[in-house]
Every structure is written in C-alpha cells, then in structure tokens.
Chimera marker file (.cmm) of the C-alpha trace (Angstrom):
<marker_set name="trace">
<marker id="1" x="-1.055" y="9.036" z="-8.609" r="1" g="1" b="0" radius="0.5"/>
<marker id="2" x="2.443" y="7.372" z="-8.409" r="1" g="1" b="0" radius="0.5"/>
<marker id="3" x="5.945" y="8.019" z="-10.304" r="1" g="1" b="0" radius="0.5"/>
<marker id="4" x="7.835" y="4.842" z="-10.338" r="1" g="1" b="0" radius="0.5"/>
<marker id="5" x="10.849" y="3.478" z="-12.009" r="1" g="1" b="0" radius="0.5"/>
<marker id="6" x="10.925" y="0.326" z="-13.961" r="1" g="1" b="0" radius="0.5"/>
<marker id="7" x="12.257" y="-1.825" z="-11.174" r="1" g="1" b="0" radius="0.5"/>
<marker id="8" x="9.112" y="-1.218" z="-9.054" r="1" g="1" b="0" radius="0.5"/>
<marker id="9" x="6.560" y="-1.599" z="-11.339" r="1" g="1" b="0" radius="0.5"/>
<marker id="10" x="4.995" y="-4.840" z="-10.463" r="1" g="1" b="0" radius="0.5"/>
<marker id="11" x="5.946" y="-5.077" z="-6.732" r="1" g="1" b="0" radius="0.5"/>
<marker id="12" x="2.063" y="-4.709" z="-5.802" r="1" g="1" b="0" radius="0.5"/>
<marker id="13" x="2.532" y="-1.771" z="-3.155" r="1" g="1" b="0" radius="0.5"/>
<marker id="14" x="1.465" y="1.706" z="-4.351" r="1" g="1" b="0" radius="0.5"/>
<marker id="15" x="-1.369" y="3.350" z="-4.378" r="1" g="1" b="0" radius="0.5"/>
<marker id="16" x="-5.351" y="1.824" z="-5.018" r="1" g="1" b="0" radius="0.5"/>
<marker id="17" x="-5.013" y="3.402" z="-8.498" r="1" g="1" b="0" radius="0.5"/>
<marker id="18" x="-1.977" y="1.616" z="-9.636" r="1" g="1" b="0" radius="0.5"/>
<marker id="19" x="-3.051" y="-1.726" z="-7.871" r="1" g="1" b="0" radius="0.5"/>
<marker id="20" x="-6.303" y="-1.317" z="-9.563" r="1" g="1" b="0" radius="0.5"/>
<marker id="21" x="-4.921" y="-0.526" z="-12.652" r="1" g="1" b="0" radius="0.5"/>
<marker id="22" x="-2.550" y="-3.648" z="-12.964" r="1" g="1" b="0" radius="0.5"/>
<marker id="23" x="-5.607" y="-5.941" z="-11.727" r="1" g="1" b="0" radius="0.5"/>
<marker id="24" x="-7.104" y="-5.110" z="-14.995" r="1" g="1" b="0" radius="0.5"/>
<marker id="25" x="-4.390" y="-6.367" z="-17.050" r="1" g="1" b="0" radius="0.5"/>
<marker id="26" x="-5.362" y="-9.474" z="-18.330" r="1" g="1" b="0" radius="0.5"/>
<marker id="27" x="-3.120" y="-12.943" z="-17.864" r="1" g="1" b="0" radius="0.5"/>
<marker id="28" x="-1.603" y="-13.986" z="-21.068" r="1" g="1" b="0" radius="0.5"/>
<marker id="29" x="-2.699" y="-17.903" z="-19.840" r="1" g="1" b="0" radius="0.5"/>
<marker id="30" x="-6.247" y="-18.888" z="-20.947" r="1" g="1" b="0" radius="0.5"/>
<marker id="31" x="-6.417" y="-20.988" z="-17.912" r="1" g="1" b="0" radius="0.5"/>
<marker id="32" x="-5.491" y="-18.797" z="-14.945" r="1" g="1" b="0" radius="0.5"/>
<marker id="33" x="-7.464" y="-15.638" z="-16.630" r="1" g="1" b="0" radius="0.5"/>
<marker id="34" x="-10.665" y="-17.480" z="-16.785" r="1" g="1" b="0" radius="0.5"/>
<marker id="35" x="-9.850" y="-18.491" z="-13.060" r="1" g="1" b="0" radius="0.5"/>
<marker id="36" x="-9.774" y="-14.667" z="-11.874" r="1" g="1" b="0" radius="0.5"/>
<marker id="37" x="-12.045" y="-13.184" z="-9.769" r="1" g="1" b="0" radius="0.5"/>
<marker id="38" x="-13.951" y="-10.044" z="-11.662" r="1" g="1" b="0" radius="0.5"/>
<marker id="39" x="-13.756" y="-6.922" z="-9.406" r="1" g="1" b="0" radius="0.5"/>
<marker id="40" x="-14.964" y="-3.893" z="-11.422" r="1" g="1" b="0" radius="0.5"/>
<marker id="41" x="-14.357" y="-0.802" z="-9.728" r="1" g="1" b="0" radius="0.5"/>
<marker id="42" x="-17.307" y="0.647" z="-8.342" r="1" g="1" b="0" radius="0.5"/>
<marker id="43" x="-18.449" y="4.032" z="-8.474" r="1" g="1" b="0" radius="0.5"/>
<marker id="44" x="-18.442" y="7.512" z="-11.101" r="1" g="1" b="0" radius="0.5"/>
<marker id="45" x="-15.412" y="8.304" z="-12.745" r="1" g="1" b="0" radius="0.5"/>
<marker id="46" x="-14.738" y="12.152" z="-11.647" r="1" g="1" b="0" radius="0.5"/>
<marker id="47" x="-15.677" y="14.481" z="-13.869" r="1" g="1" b="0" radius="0.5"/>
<marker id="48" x="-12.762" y="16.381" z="-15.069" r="1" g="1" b="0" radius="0.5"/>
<marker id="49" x="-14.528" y="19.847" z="-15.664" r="1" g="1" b="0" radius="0.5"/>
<marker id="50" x="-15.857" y="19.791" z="-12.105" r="1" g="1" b="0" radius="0.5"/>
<marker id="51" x="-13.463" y="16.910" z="-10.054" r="1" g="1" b="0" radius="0.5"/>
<marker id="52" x="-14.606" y="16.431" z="-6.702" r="1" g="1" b="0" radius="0.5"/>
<marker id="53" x="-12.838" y="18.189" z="-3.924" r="1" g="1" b="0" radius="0.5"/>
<marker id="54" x="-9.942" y="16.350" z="-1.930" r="1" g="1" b="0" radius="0.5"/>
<marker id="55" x="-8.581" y="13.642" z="-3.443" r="1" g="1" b="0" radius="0.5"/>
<marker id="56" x="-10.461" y="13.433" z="-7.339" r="1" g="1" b="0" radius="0.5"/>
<marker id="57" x="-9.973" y="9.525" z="-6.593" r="1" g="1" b="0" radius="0.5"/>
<marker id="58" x="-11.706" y="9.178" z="-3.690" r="1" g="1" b="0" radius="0.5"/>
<marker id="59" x="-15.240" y="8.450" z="-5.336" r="1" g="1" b="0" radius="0.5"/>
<marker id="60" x="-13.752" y="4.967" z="-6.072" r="1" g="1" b="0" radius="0.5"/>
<marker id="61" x="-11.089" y="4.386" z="-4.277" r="1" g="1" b="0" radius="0.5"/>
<marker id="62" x="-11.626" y="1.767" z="-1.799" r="1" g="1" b="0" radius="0.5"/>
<marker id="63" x="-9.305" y="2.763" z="0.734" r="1" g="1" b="0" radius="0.5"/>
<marker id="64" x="-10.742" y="6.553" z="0.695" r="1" g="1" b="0" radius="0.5"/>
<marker id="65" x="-11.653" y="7.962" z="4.282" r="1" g="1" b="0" radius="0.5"/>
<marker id="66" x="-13.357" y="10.787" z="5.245" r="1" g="1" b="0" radius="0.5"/>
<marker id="67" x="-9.888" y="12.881" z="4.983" r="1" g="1" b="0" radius="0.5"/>
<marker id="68" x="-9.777" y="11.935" z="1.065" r="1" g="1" b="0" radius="0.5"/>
<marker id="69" x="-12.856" y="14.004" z="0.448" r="1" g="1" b="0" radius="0.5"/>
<marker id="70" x="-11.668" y="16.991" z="2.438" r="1" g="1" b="0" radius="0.5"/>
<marker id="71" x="-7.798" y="17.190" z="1.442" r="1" g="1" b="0" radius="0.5"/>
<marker id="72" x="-6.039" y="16.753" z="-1.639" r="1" g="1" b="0" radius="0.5"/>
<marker id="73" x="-2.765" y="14.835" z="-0.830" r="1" g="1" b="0" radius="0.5"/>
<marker id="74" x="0.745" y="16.052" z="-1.681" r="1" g="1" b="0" radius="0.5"/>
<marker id="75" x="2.958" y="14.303" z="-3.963" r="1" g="1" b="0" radius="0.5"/>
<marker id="76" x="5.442" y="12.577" z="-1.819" r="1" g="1" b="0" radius="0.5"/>
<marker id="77" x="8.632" y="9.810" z="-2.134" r="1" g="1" b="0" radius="0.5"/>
<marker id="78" x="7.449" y="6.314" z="-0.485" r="1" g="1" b="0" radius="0.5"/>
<marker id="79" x="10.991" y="5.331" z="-1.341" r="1" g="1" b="0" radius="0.5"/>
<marker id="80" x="13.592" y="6.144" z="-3.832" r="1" g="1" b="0" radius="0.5"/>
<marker id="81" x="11.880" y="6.618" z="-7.345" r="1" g="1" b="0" radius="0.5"/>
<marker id="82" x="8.611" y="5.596" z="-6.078" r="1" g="1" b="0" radius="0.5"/>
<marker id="83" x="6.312" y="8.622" z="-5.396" r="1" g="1" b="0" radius="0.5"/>
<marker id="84" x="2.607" y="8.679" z="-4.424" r="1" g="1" b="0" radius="0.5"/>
<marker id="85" x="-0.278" y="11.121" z="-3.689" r="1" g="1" b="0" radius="0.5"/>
<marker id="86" x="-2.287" y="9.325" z="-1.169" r="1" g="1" b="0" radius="0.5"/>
<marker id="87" x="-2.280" y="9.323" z="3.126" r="1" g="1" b="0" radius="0.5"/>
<marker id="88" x="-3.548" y="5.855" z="3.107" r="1" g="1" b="0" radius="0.5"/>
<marker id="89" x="-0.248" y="4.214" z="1.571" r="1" g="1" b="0" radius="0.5"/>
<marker id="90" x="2.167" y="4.020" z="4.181" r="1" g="1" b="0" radius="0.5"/>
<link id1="1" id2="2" r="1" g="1" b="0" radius="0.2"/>
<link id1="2" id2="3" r="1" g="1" b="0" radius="0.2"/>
<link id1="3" id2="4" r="1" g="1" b="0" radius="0.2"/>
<link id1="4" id2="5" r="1" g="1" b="0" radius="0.2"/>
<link id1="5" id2="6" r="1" g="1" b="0" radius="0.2"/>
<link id1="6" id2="7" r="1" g="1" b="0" radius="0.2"/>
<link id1="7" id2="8" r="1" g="1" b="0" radius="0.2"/>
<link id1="8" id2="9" r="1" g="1" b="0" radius="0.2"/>
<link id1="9" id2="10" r="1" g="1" b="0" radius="0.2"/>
<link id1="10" id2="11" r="1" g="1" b="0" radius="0.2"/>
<link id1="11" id2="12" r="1" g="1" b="0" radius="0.2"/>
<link id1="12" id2="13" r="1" g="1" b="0" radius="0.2"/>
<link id1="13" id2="14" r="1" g="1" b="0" radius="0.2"/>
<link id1="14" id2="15" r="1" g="1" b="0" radius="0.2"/>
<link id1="15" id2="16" r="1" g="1" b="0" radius="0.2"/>
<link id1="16" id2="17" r="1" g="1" b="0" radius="0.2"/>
<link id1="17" id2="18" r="1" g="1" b="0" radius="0.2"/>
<link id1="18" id2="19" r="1" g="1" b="0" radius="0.2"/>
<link id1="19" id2="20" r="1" g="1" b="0" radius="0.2"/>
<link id1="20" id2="21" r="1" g="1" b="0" radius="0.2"/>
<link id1="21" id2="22" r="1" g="1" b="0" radius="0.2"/>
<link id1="22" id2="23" r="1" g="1" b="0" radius="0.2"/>
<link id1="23" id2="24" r="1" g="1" b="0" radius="0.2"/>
<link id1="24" id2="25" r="1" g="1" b="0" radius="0.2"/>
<link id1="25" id2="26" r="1" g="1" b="0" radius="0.2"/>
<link id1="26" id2="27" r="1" g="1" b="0" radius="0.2"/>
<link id1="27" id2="28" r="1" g="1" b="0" radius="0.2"/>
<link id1="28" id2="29" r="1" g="1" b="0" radius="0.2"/>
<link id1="29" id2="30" r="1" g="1" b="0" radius="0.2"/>
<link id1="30" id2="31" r="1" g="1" b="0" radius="0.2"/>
<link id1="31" id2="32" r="1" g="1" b="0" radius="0.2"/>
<link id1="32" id2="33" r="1" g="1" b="0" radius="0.2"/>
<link id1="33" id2="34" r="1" g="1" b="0" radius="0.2"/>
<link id1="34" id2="35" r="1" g="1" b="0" radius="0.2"/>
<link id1="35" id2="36" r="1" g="1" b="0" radius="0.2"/>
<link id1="36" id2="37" r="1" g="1" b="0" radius="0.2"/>
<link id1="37" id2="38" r="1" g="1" b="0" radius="0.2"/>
<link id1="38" id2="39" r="1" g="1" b="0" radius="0.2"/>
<link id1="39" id2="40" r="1" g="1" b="0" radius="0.2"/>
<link id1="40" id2="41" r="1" g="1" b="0" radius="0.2"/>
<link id1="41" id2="42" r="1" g="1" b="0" radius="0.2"/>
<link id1="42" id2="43" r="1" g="1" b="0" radius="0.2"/>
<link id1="43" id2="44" r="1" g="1" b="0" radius="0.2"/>
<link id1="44" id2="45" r="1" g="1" b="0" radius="0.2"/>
<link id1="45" id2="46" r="1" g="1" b="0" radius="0.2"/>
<link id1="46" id2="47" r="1" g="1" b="0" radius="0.2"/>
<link id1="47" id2="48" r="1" g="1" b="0" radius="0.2"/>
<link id1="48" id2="49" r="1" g="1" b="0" radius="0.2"/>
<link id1="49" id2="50" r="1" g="1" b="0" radius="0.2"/>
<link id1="50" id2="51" r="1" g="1" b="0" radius="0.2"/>
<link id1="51" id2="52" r="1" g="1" b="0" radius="0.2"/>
<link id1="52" id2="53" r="1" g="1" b="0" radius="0.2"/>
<link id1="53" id2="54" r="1" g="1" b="0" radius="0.2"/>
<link id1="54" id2="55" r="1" g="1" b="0" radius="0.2"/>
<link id1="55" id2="56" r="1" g="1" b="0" radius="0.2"/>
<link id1="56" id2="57" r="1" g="1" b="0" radius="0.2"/>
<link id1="57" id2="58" r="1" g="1" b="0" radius="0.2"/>
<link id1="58" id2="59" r="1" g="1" b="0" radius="0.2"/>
<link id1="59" id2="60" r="1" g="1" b="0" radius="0.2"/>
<link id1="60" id2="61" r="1" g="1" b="0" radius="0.2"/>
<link id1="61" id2="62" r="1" g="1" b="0" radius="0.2"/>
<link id1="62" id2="63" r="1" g="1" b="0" radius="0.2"/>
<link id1="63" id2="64" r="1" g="1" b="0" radius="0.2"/>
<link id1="64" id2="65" r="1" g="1" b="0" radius="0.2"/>
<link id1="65" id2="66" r="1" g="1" b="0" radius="0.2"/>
<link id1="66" id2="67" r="1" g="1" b="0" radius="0.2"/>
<link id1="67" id2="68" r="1" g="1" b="0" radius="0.2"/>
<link id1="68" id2="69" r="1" g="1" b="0" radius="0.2"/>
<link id1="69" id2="70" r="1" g="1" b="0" radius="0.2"/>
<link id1="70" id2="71" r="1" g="1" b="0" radius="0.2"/>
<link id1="71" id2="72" r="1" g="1" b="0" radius="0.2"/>
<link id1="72" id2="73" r="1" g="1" b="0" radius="0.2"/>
<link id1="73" id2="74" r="1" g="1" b="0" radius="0.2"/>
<link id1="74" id2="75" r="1" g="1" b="0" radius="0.2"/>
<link id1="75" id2="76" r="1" g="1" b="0" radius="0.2"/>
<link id1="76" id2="77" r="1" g="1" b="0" radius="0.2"/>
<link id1="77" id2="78" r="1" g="1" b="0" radius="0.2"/>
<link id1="78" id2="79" r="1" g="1" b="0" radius="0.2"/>
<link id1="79" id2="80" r="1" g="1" b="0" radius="0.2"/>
<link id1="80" id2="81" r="1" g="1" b="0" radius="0.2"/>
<link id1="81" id2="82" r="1" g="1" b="0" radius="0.2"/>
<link id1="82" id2="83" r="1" g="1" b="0" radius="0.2"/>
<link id1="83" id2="84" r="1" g="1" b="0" radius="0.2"/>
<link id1="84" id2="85" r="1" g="1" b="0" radius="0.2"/>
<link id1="85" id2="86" r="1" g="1" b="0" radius="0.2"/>
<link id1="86" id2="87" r="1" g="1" b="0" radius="0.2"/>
<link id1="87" id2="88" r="1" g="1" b="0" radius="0.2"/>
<link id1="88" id2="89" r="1" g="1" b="0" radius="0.2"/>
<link id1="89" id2="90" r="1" g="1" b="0" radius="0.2"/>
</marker_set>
C-alpha cells in the first residue's frame, strides 16, 4: 500500500504493488507495447472475507519473505508524501 503525491508517481520505487500495478498499464505506442515482456502476477488474489495473516499481499508479492506472512507492516513515510506498508522497500 503506498500514499504518494503527484510528483512521485512514476519514479518506479515503491512498493511491489504499485510497481506491479504501473507494469500493467499499457504503452500508448503499438510498437513498443507489442515489444513488452508479459509478466502476469502469479498466485491467488487474497480473499477479502478471510485475508491471509501478515501482510494480505504477500501471496503474490514477489519480494515477500517469511516475515510478510507473520507480520502485517505499519504504514510508514519513505520520504516526504510518499508512504508505504512494506519492510522490504527500503
């Protein structure tokens, strides 16, 4: 989960959510969109009557270690305006 402003958008750091999130956007240019490499997201989405414990991401997040399925992370500033919930972004 992240809370940015609309200078940092697109800067690619953040967390796996928001990277894989803007991967999925397609490129308005026939030519470099059909040149992309596919990279579906693996895994179950988490249910949201029953989310997993820890992090609810962690199922198919590719930077999720063992901590992700133990402890949800807290909410915290990476830098001004730019807040994340995960311990892997640094």
């Amino acid at each position: 989960m992240t809370g940015r402003d609309k200078q940092n958008n697109y800067d690619g750091e953040g967390d796996m959510g928001w990277q894989l999130r803007l991967a999925a956007v397609p490129v308005p240019d026939p030519t470099v969109e059909a040149s992309r490499a596919f990279r579906p997201v693996v895994g179950e989405v988490p249910s949201p009557i029953n989310p997993p414990p820890g992090c609810v991401f962690h199922p198919r997040c590719p930077l999720a270690v063992a901590e992700c399925q133990r402890v949800r992370p807290e909410l915290r500033e990476l830098r001004p305006s730019h807040w994340v919930a995960c311990s892997q972004v640094q």
